[in-house]
C-alpha positions, 0 to 999 in steps of 0.5 A, a space after each residue: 538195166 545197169 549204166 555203166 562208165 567207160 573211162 571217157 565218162 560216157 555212159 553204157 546201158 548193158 542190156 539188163 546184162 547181155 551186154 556184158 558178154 559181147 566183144 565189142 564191151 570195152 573193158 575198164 568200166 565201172 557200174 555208175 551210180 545214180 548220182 554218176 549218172 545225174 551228173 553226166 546226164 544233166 552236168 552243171 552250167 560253166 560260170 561262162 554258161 552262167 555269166 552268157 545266159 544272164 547276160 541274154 536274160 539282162 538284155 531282154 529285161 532291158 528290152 522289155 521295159 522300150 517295148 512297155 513304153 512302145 518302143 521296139 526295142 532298148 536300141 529303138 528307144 536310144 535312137 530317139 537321144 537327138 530328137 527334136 520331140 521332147 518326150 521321145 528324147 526324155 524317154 531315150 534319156 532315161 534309157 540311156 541313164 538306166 541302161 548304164 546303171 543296169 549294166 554298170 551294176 552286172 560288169 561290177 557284180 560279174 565275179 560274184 555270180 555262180 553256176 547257181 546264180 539265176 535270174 530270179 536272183 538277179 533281177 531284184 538287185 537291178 536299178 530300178 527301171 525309169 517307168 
C-alpha cells in the first residue's frame, strides 16, 4: 500500500498499485511521505483550538475546587455571596477573589499560549485556590 495526495491535501490508498490504473485516479498526485501522512491524519491543534480547550480545562478546574467543598459547581458556591450564613458567604467570597485571579491570570497570559501549550503546563502558574 502507498498513500498518495491529491492537490486538495487528501489522501488516497492505491491498492498495493491497482489503483493507479483505474479511470477514476485523479491526476496530479504525489506519493506522500510518512511525515505527509502524520500531518494530515493528526493535524496541529489552531491557537484558537488551543485557547477554547484551555479555557474548558480552566472552568472545570474552577469547578472542582466548589465541587471539593460540596458545592455543585463555581456558580453554586458564587450564589451564596448574600448570604445571611456567615461560612457560605466566606466561601463565595473567596470563590469570587480566586475566580478573578484565576481568570485574570489566563486573559493576561492568552497570546503567550501555543498550539503546544497544554494543561499540565498551565496549571501550576494558576493562584492557588482559597481551600
Amino acid at each position: 500500500m502507498t498513500l498518495w495526495i491529491d492537490i486538495n491535501g487528501y489522501l488516497h490508498d492505491d491498492m498495493n498499485g491497482d489503483a493507479l490504473t483505474l479511470p477514476s485516479w485523479p491526476k496530479g498526485m504525489t506519493q506522500a511521505t510518512a511525515a505527509q501522512v502524520q500531518a494530515i491524519q493528526n493535524p496541529s491543534l489552531t491557537q484558537a483550538q488551543v485557547q477554547a480547550v484551555l479555557d474548558t480545562d480552566v472552568q472545570a478546574y474552577i469547578d472542582s475546587k466548589a465541587t471539593a467543598k460540596g458545592y455543585d459547581s463555581a456558580a453554586s458556591c458564587l450564589s451564596y455571596l448574600n448570604s445571611s450564613n456567615a461560612t457560605w458567604k466566606a466561601d463565595a467570597v473567596a470563590m469570587n477573589s480566586w475566580r478573578d485571579a484565576v481568570w485574570g491570570y489566563c486573559f493576561m497570559n492568552a497570546t503567550s499560549a501555543t498550539p503546544s501549550t497544554t494543561w499540565a503546563q498551565l496549571q501550576p502558574l494558576l493562584p492557588a485556590a482559597p481551600w
